[in-house]
C-alpha positions as CSV (number, residue, x, y, z in Angstrom):
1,X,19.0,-10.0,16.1
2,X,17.3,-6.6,14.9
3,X,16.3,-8.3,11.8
4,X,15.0,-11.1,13.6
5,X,12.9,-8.6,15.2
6,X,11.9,-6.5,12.5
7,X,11.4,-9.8,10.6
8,X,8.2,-10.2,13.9
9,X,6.8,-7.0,13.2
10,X,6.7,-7.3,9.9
11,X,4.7,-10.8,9.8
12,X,2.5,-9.7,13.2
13,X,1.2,-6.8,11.1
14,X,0.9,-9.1,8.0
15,X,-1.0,-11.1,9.9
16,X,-3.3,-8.5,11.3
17,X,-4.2,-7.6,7.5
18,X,-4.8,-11.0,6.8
19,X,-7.8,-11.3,9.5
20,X,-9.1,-7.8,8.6
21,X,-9.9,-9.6,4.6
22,X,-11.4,-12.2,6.2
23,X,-14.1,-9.6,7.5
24,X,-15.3,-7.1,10.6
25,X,-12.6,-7.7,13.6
26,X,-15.2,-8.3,16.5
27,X,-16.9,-10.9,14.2
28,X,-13.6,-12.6,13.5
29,X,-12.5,-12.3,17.2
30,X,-15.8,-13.8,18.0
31,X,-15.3,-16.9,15.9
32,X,-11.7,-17.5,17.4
33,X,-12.6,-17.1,21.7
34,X,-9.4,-19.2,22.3
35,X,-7.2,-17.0,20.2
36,X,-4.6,-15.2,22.3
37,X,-2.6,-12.3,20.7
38,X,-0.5,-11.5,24.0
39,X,0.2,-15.3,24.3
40,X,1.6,-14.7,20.6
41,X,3.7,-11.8,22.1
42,X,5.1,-13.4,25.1
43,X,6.3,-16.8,23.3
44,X,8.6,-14.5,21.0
45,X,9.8,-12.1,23.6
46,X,10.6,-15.6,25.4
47,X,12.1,-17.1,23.1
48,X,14.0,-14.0,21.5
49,X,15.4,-13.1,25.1
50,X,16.5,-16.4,25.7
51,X,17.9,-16.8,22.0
52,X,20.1,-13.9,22.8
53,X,21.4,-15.0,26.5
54,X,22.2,-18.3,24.8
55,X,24.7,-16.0,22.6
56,X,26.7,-14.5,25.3
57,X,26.7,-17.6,26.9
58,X,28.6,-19.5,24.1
59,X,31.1,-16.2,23.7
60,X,32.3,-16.7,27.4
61,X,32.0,-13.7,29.0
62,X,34.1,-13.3,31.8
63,X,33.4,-10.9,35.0
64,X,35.6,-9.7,37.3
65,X,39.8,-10.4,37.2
66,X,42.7,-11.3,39.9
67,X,46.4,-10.5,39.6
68,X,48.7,-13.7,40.3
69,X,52.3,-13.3,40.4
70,X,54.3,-16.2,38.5
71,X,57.9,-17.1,39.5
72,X,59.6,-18.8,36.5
73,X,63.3,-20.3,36.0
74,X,64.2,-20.2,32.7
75,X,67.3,-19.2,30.1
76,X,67.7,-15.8,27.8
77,X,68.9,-16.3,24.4
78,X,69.8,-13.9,21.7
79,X,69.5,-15.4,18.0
80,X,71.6,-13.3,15.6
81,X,70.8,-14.3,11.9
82,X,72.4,-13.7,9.0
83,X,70.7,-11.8,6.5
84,X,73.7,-11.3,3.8
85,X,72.8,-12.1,0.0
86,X,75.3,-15.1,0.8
87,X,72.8,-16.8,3.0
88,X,70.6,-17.4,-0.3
89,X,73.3,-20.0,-2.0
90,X,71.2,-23.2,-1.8
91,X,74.1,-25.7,-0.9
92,X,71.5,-26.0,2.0
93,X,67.8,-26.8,0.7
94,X,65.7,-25.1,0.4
95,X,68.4,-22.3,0.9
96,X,71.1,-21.2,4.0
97,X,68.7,-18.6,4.9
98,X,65.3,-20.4,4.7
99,X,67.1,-23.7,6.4
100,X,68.4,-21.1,9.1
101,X,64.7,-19.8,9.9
102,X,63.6,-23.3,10.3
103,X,65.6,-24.1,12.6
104,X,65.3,-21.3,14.9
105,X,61.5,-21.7,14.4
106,X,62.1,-25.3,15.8
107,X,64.7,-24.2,18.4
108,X,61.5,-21.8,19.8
109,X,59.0,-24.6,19.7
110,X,61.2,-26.6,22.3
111,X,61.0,-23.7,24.6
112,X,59.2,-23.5,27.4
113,X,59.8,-20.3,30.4
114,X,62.4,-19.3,28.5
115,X,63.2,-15.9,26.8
116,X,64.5,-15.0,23.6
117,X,65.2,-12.4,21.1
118,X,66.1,-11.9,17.7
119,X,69.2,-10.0,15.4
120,X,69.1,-10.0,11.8
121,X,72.9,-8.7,10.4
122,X,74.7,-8.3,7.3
123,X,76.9,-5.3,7.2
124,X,75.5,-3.6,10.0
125,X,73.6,-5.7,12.6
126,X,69.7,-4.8,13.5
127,X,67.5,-5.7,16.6
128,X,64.3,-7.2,15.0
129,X,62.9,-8.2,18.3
130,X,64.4,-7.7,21.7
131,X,64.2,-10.3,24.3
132,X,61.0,-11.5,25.1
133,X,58.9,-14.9,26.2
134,X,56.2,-14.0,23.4
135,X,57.1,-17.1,21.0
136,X,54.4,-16.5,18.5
137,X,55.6,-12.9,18.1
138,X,59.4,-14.1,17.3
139,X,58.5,-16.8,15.2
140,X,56.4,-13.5,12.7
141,X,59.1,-11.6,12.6
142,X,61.5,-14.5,12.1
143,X,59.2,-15.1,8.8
144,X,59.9,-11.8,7.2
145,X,63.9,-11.7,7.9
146,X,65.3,-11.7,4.4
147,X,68.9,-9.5,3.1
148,X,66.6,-6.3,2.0
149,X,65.8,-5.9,5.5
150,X,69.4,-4.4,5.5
151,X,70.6,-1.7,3.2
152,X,74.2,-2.6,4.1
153,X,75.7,-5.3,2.6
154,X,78.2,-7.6,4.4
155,X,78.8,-10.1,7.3
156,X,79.6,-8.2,10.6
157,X,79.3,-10.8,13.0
158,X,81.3,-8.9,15.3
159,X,78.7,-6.1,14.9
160,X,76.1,-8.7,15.7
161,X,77.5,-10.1,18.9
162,X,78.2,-6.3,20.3
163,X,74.4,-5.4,19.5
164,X,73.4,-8.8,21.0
165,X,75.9,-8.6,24.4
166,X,74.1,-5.2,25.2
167,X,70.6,-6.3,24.6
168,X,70.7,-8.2,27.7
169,X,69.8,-7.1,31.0
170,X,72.1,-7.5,34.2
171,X,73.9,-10.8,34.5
172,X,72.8,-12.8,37.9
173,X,75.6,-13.6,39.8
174,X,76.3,-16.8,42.0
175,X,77.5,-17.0,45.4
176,X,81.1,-16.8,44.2
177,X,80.5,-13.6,42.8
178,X,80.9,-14.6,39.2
179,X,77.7,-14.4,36.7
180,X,75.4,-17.4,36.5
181,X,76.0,-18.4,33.1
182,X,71.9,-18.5,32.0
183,X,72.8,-16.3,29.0
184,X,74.0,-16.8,25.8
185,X,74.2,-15.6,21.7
186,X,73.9,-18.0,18.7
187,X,75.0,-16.5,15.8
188,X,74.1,-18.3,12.7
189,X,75.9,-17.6,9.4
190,X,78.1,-18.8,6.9
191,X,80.9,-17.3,8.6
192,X,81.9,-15.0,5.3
193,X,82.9,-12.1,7.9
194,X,84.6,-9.4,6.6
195,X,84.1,-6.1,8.4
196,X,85.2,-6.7,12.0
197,X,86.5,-8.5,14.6
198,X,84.2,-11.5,15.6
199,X,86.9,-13.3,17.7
200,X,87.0,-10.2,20.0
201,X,83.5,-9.2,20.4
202,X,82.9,-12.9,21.4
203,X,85.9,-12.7,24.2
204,X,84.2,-9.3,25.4
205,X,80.4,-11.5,25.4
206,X,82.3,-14.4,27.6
207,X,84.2,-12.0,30.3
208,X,80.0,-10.4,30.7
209,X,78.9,-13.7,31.4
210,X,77.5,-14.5,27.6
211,X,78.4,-17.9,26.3
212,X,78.8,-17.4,22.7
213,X,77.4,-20.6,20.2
214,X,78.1,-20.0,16.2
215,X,76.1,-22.3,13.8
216,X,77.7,-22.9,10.1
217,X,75.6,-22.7,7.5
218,X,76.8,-24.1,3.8
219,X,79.3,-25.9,2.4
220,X,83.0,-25.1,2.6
221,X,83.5,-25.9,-1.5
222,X,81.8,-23.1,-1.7
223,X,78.5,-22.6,-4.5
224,X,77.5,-19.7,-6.2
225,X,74.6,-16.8,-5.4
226,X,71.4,-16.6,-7.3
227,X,70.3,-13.0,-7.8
228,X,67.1,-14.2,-5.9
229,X,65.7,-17.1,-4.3
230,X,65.6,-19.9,-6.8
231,X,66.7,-17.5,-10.0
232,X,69.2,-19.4,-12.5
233,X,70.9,-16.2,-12.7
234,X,73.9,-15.9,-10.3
235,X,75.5,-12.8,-8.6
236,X,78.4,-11.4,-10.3
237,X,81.6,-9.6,-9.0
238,X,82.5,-6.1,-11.0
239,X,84.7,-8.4,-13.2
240,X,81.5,-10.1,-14.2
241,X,83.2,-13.4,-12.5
242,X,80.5,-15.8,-10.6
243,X,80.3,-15.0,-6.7
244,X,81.4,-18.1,-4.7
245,X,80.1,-18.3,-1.1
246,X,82.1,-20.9,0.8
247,X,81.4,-21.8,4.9
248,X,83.8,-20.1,6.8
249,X,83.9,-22.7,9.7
250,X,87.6,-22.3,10.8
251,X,86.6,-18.6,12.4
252,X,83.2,-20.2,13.3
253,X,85.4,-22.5,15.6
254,X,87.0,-19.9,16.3
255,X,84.5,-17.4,17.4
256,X,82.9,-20.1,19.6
257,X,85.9,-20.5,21.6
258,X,86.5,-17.3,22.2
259,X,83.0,-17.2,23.2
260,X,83.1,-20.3,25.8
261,X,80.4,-21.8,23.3
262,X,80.2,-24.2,20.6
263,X,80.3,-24.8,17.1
264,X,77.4,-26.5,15.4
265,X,77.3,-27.6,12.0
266,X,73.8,-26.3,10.2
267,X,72.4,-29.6,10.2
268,X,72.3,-30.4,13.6
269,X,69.7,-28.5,15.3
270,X,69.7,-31.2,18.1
271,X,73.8,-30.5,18.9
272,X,72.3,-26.6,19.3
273,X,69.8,-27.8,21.4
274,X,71.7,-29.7,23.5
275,X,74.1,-26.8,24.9
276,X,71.5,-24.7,25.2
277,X,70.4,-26.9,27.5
278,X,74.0,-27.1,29.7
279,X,72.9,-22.9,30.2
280,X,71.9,-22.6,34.0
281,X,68.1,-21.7,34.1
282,X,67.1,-19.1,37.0
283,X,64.9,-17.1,38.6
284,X,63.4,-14.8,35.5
285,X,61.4,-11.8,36.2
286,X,57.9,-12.0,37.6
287,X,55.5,-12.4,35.2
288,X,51.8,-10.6,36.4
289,X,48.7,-12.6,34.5
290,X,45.3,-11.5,34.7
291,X,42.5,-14.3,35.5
292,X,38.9,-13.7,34.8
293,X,36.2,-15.5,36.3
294,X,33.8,-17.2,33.8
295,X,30.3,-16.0,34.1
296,X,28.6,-18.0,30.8
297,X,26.7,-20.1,33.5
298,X,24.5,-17.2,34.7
299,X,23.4,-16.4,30.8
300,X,23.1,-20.2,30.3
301,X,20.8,-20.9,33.2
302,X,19.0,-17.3,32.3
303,X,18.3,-18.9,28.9
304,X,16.9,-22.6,30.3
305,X,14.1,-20.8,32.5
306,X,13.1,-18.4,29.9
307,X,13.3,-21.2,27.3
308,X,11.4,-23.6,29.4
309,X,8.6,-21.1,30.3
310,X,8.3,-20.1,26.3
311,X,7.4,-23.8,26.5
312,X,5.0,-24.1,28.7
313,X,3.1,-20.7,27.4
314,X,0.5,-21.5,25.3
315,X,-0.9,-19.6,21.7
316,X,-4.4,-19.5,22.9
317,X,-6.0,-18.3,26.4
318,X,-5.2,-20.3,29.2
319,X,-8.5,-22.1,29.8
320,X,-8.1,-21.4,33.7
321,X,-7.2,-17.8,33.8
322,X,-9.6,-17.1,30.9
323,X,-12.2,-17.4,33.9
324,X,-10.7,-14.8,35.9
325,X,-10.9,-10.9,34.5
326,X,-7.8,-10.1,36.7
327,X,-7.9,-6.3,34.9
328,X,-12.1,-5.7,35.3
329,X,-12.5,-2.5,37.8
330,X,-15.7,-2.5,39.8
């Protein structure tokens, strides 16, 4: 808008130079009675105000706020993903770990009041975002999850579930004194655990209240690593032998049980979905929103009157006023 404005003064004053080479000013003036320099003045200010009101209008400015208190009833979940170099075999296209991340993206998309956090785990287990109703947040986070996240090598799952059971907050209990069961961890993985014990992390989760749900992801034939996301060159043991990653769903089952969950094969995202949705939803903590009232309509109707006026306003003298020399002292 300031070059808009500089762009006025700079043509006003071109057009003062342009009268003065037409000859001496009170002769000029004299030819042109009608002519109105103030009218010329006005119009832009007019116009140039209202321009500008227009502008805030169409940003929406909003004036004032109120607090309102939301009472939801929803379910927390804990996602715990496998990260391991194993998760890159692409027995599942485009790979274990790029199918996995899909399906928790879709798994987030079908929530709604929900809350939901995220575990990435290979050796050692990670929280990469704790438990939380911001979807979009999870779902940018889930998109950078990849093995370098974590230096440590490996498939802790036990590790995972421990980090994942604490990560929650108290357990609401029912009117027989036992938790609600509202909570629960999927742990999704190929199930190629060894460096704890899964089975009895998973009883400890269930005896908290924590269901436990395990997803399998790969083949149980087993297929080799790539070195990197589609490379032809596969990972080699010290021996220089081909790494084989097979699905290890027999301690999947297993871990599941233990858990009071379920076992899902990879490609069933709608079985996972489906007991998730057996989980008890309840009261979830008050959520405080702010709500601002819209103000755009007092800029709007601002701009319409000094709009409609610039219209009416004329470029010469008013013929009617022009009589009257409102300014002459006596």
């Amino acid at each position: 808008m300031l070059l808009v404005l500089a762009g006025y003064i700079i043509y006003w004053r071109f057009r003062i130079r342009s009268f003065r080479r037409l000859g001496d000013r009170e002769l000029v003036e004299s030819l042109m009675p009608d002519s109105s320099s103030s009218a010329h003045h006005w119009k832009f200010i007019l116009l140039f105000t209202g321009t500008v009101l227009l502008i805030i209008a169409a940003s929406g400015p909003r004036i004032g706020s109120k607090l309102q208190e939301v009472e939801t009833r929803g379910r927390e979940i804990i996602i715990a993903l496998d990260v391991s170099n194993s998760m890159l075999a692409d027995d599942m296209e485009p790979s274990r770990l790029e199918r996995s991340k899909q399906m928790i993206s879709r798994l987030v998309d079908r929530m709604s009041n929900d809350k939901i956090g995220l575990i990435v785990f290979a050796g050692d287990a990670y929280t990469q975002i704790p438990i939380t109703n911001d979807y979009p947040s999870v779902k940018m986070f889930l998109a950078g999850a990849g093995p370098e996240m974590v230096s440590k090598q490996g498939t802790a799952i036990g590790t995972a579930i421990k980090l994942a059971a604490r990560s929650f907050g108290s357990g609401q209990q029912g009117e027989d004194g036992k938790n609600v069961a509202n909570r629960a961890i999927v742990v999704i993985t190929d199930g190629e655990n060894h460096e704890d014990d899964a089975i009895g992390e998973a009883t400890a989760a269930s005896e908290a209240g924590i269901r436990v749900f395990t997803v399998g992801m790969g083949d149980p034939k087993g297929v080799p690593i790539p070195v990197r996301p589609g490379s032809p060159d596969m990972r080699r043991d010290k021996d220089g032998q081909v790494v084989v990653s097979k699905l290890n769903e027999r301690l999947l089952i297993e871990t599941a049980a233990a858990g009071q969950g379920a076992y899902i094969s990879g490609d069933r995202i709608n079985g996972l979905v489906d007991e998730l949705d057996r989980l008890q939803k309840t009261d979830m903590n008050t959520r405080v929103f702010s709500e601002y009232a819209e103000r755009f309509q007092l800029f709007a109707a601002a701009a319409f009157l000094l709009l409609l006026f610039e219209a009416t306003v004329r470029s010469r003298k008013n013929p009617i006023l022009k009589r009257y020399n409102l300014f002459k002292s006596n």
